[in-house]
N, C-alpha and C positions, 0 to 999 in steps of 0.2 A: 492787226487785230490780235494777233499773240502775244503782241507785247501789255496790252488788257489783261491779259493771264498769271503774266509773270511776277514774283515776287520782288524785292526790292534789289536781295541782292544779286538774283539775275539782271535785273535793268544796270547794275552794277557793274558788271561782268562784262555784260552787252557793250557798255558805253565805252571801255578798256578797249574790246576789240575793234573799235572802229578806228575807219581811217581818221589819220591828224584834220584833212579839212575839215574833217564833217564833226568831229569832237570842237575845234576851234570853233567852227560858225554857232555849236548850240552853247558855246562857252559865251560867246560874244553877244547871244541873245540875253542872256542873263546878266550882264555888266562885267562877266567875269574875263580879263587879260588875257587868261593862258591856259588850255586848255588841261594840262595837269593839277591846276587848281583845282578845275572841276572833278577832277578822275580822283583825286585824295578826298576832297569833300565830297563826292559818292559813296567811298569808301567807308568815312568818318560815319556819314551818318545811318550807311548801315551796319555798323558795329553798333552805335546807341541805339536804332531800331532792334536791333537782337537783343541786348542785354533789357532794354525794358519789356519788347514781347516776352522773355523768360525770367520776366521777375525776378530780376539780379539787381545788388546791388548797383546804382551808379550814380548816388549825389556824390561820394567822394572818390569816385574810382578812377585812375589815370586812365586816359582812351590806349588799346592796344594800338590803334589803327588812326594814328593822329593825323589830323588836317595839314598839308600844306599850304603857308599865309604867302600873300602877294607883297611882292618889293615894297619897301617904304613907300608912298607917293601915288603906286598904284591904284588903290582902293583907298580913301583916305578913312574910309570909315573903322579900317581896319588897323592904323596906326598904332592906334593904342595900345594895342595888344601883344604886335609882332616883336618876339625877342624876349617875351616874359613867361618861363616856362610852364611859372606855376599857372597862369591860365592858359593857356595854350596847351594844356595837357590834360585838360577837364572840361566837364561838359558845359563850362560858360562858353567856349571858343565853338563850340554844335550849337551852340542856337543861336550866336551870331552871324554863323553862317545859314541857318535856317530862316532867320529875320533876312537876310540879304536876298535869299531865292523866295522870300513868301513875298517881300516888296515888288520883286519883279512878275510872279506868278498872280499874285490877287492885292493890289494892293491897297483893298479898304478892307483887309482883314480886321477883325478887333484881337488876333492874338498877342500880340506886341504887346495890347491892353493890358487883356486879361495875366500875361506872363508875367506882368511888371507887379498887377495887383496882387497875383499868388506869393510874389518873392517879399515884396513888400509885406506880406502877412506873415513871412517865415517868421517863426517862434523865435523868442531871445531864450537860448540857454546855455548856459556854461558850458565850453568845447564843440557848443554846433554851430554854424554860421553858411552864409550863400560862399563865403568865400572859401570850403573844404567842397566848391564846386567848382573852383575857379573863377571866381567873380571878383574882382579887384577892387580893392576899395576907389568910392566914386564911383562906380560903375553908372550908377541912376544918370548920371550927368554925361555917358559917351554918347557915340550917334547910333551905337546898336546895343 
């Protein structure tokens, strides 16, 4: 019931202290390999939850608290990605790990939708683009 209570990045905190089986089994519940996956992408995304609940910039801001990606082959979904700094250090590489736990957690979301349709709406203007968020050209066409 406390854990109802707690903010994100206590569940954060929480999920660091616990023992290796029991981080691996709710890693495993989530399609995720290893359980340090999970413990970096807890972390990731509550640095992006801070910076947007205080209205801080973060379309172009490098993550302080960057995600750990899973071996080549691992996650094939995540291929794309792994090894290319400049996404993997911004917040396109948080919401493809957000798309990964929302598939597992509810997966007839329509956010997937709607995120594609907002990006897809972003403005054309000279020196702004998705990709000072990390979003790699082609992106529309990966699997996340």
């Amino acid at each position: 019931m406390s854990v109802e209570l707690w903010d994100f990045g206590m569940l954060s905190t929480f999920f660091k202290g616990m023992k290796v089986v029991d981080q691996s089994a709710i890693a495993a519940r989530y399609g995720i390999p290893d359980w340090q996956l999970l413990q970096s992408w807890l972390r990731s995304l509550n640095f992006v939850r801070n910076v947007a609940a205080h209205h801080s910039r973060l379309w172009n801001k490098n993550l302080i608290d960057q995600p750990k990606l899973p071996k080549a082959g691992a996650m094939p979904d995540f291929d794309a990605v792994i090894g290319v700094p400049d996404v993997t250090t911004r917040l396109f590489v948080v919401l493809c790990i957000t798309l990964h736990l929302l598939r597992a957690v509810c997966p007839n979301s329509s956010w997937p939708k709607r995120l594609r349709q907002e990006l897809m709406a972003f403005p054309t203007i000279q020196g702004l683009s998705v990709a000072d968020m990390g979003f790699p050209a082609g992106w529309e066409t990966q699997p996340l």
